[in-house]
C-alpha positions as CSV (number, residue, x, y, z in Angstrom):
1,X,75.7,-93.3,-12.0
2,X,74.9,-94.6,-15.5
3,X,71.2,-93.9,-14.6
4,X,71.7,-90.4,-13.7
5,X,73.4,-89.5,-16.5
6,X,70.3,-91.0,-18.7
7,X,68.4,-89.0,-16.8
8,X,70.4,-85.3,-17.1
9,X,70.8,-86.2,-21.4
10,X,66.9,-86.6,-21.2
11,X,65.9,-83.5,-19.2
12,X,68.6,-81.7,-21.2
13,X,67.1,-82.4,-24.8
14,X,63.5,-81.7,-23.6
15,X,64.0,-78.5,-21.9
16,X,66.6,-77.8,-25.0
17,X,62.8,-78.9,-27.2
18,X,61.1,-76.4,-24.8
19,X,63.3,-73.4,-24.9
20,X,63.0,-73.7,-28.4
21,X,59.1,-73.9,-28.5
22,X,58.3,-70.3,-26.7
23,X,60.3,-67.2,-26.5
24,X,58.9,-64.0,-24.3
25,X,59.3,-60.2,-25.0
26,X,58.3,-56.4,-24.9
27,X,56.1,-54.8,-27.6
28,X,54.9,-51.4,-27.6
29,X,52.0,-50.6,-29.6
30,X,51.5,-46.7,-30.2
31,X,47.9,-45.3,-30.7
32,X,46.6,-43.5,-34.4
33,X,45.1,-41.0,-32.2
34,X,46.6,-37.2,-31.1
35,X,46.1,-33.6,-31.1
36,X,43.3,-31.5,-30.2
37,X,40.1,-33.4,-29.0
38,X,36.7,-31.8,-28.8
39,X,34.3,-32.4,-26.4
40,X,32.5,-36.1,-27.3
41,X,33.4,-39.4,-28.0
42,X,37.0,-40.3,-30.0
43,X,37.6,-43.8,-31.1
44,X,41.5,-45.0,-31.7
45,X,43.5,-47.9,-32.9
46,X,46.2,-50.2,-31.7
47,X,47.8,-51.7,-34.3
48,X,49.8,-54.2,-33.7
49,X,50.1,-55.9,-37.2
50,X,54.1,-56.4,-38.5
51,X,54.8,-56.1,-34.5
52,X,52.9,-59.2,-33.2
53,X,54.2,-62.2,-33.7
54,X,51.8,-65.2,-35.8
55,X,51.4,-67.0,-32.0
56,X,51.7,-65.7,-29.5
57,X,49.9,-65.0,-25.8
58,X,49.8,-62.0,-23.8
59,X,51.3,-62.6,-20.3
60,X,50.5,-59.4,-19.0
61,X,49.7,-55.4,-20.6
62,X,50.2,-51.8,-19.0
63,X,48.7,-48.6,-20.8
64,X,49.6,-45.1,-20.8
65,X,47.7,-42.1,-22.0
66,X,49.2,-38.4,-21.2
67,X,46.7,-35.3,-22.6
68,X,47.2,-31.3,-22.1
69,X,45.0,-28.7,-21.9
70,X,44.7,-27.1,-25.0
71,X,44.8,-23.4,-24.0
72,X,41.5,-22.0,-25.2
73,X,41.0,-18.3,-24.1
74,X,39.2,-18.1,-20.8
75,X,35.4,-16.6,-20.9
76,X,35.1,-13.4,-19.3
77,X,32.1,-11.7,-18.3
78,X,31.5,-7.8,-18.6
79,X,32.5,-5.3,-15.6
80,X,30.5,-5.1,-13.1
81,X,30.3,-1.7,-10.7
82,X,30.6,-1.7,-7.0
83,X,31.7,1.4,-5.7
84,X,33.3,4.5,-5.7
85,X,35.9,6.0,-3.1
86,X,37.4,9.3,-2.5
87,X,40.7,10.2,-0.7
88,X,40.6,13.8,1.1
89,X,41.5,16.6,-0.8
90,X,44.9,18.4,-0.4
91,X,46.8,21.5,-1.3
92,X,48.2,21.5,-4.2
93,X,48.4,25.3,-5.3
94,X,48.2,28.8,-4.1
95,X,49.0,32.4,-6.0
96,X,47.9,35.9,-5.6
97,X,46.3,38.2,-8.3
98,X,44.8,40.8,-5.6
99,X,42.7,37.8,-4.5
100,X,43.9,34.8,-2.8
101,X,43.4,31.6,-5.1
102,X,44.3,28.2,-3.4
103,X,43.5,24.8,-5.8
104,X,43.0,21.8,-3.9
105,X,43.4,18.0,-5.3
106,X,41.7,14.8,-4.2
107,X,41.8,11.1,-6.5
108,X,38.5,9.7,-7.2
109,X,38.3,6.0,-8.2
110,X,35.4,4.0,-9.5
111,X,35.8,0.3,-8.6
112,X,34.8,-2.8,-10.9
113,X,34.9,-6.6,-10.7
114,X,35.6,-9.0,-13.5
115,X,34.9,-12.8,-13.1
116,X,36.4,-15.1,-15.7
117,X,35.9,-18.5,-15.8
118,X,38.0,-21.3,-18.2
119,X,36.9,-25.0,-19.2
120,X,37.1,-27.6,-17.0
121,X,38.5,-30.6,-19.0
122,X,38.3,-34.3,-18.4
123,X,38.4,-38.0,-19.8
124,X,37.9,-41.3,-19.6
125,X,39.5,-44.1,-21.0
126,X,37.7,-47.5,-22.4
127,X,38.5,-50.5,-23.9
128,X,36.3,-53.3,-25.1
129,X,33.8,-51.1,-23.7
130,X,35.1,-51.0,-20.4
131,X,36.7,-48.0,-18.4
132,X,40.3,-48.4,-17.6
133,X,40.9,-44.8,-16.0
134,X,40.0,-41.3,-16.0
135,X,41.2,-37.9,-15.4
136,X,40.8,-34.5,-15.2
137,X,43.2,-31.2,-15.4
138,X,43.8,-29.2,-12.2
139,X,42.2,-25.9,-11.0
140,X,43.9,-23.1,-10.5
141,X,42.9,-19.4,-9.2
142,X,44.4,-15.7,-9.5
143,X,43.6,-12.3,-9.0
144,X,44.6,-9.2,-10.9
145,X,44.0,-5.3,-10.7
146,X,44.2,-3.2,-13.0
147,X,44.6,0.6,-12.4
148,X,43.6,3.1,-15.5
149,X,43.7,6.6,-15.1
150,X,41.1,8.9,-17.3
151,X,42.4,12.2,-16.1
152,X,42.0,15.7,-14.1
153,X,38.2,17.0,-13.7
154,X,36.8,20.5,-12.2
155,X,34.6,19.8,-9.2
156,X,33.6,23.1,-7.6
157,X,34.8,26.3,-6.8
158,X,33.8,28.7,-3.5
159,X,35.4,31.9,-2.2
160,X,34.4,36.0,-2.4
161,X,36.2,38.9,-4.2
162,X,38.2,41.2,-2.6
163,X,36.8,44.9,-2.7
164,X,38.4,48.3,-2.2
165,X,38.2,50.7,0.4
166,X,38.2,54.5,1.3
167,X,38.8,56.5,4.9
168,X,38.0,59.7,3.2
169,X,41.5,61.5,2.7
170,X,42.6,59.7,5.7
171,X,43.0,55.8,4.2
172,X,42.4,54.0,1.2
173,X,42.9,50.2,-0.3
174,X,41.7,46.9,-1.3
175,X,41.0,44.0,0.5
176,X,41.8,40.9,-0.9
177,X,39.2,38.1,-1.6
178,X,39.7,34.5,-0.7
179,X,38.9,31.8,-4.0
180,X,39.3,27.7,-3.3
181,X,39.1,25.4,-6.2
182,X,38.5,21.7,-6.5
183,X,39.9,19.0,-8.5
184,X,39.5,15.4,-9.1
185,X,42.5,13.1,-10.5
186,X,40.1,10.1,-11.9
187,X,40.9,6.2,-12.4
188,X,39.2,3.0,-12.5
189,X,40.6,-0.2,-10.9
190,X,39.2,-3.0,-12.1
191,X,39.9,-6.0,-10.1
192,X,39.7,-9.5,-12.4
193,X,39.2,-13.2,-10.4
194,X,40.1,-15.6,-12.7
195,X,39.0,-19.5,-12.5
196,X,40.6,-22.3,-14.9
197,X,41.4,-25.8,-15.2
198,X,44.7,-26.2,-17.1
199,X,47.8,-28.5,-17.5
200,X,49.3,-32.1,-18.3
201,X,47.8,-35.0,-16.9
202,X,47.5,-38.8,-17.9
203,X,46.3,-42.1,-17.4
204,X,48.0,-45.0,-17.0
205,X,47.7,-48.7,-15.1
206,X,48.4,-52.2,-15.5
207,X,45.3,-54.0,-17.2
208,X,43.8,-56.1,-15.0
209,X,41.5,-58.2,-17.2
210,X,43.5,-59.0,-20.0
211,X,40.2,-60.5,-21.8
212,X,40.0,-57.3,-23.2
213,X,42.9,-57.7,-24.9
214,X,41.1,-60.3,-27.2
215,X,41.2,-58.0,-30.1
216,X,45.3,-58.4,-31.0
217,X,44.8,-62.2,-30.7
218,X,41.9,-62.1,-33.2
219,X,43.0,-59.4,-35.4
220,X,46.2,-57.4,-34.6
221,X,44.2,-54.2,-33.8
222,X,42.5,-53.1,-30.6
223,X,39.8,-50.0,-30.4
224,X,39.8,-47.7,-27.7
225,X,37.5,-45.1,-27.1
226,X,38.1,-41.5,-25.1
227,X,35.1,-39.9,-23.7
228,X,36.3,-36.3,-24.0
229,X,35.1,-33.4,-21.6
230,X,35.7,-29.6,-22.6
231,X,38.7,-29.6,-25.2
232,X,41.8,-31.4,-25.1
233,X,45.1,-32.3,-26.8
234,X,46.4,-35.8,-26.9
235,X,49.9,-35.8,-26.8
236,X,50.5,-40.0,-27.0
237,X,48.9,-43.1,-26.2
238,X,50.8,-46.2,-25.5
239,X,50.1,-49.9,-24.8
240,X,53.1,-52.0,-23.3
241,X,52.4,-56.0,-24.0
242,X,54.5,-58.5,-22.5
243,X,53.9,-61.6,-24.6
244,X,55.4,-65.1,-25.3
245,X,55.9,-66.0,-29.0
246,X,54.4,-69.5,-29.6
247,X,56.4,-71.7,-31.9
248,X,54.1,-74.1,-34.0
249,X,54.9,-77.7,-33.5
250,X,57.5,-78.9,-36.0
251,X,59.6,-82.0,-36.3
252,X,62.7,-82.3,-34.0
253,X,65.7,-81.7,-35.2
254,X,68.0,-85.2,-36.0
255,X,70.2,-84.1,-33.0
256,X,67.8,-84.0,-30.7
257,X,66.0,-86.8,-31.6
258,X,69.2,-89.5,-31.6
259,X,70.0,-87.3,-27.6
260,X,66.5,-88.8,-26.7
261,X,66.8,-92.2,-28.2
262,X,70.1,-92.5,-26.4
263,X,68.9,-91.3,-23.2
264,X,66.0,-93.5,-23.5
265,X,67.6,-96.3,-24.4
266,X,70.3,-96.1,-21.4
267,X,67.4,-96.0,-19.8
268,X,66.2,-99.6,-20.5
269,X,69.4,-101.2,-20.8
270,X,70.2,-100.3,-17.3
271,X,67.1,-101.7,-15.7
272,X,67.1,-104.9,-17.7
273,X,70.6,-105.7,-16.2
274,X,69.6,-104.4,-12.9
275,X,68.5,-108.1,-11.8
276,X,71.3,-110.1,-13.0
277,X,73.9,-107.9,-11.1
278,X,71.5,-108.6,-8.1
């Protein structure tokens, strides 16, 4: 019984030594880089210096990255012309000034097409020279017409004049003529196709290779580098360390040392009386 509790004082003051010795925790380190991004290569900066520990090892690291599109105007291209088309024309008038005048109404539209086409933005994500991730914002695709009306235009006119009459001193009188006129009500309707590549996206992971992490142990900063396609905004970049603070070796404290002498020493004792009680 004696033995055992030698045993529990002992494992008690050198996991107590241990406890002390190493301590593990979350740090998050928050990248120098944001805003807008033009198209090319962008280098940032971890710096983990006054939040890093003097020892310490990395146990393991995730990373997070989240961009937008920076809502440049989409590129258009001019109009092009396709077609025209008619509607039959209707009756939309009729008086009589000794002839008969009737006005008749048709629309006329002239058709276009617009294509407009935004930037497709993309990136990828390196450290050490190594991609860790990519991405890309989302395509996305409307249509819009536009209806403009440019007003009323004269497009022909056919018919006869009435004339008078005489039966001698029998009959007399005037017969009416018969006049039609045409009329165009005019628009354009443009229809625009629109093409463009927009919204949040990120990129984010656990690091696998955490060699590449070799940069806080050596310095406190890590470089990362953001291939940049098109034009982006970078709204935050993040890297999450789980670590274990490293103690450097010191002296036990008196404490501990006499808890170890007296386990040890139990220890002994008991086995060199072990034989006589035999």
């Amino acid at each position: 019984m004696k033995n055992r509790f030698c045993l529990s004082a002992l494992g008690a003051a050198i996991l107590g030594l241990a406890a002390s010795a190493a301590q593990a925790s979350p740090i998050m380190l928050t990248g120098n880089l944001s805003g807008d991004l033009g198209n090319g290569t962008h280098t940032g900066v971890f710096n983990g210096n006054g939040l890093l520990p003097a020892n310490f090892q990395i146990n393991s690291a995730s990373y997070s990255f989240l961009f937008s599109d920076d809502l440049a105007d989409v590129m258009g291209s001019t109009s092009r012309y396709l077609s025209n088309g008619s509607t039959n024309y209707s009756q939309i008038g009729y008086y009589y000034n000794g002839n008969y005048n009737y006005t008749y109404l048709r629309n006329l539209t002239a058709y276009y097409e617009v294509q407009r086409t935004g930037e497709a933005e993309s990136v990828s994500v390196s450290l050490a020279g190594t991609n860790i991730g990519s991405g890309t914002t989302a395509l996305s695709q409307s249509a819009g017409v536009d209806n403009v009306y440019n007003g009323r235009s004269f497009d022909y006119q056919t018919g006869y004049n009435g004339y008078g009459y005489s039966c001698g001193n029998r009959c007399s009188g005037w017969a009416p003529g018969s006049w039609q006129s045409y009329y165009s009500d005019n628009y354009t309707e443009t229809r625009t196709y629109t093409q463009d590549w927009s919204g949040d996206f990120g990129v984010s992971g656990q690091l696998q290779d955490l060699s590449l992490l070799s940069g806080l142990l050596s310095s406190g900063e890590l470089q990362y580098q953001l291939l940049v396609g098109g034009d982006l905004r970078l709204l935050n970049a993040t890297l999450t360390l789980d670590i274990t603070e490293l103690e450097p070796a010191t002296v036990p404290e008196p404490g501990s040392l006499a808890l170890v002498a007296a386990a040890v020493g139990g220890l002994i004792y008991s086995r060199r009386r072990r034989p006589a009680a035999t």
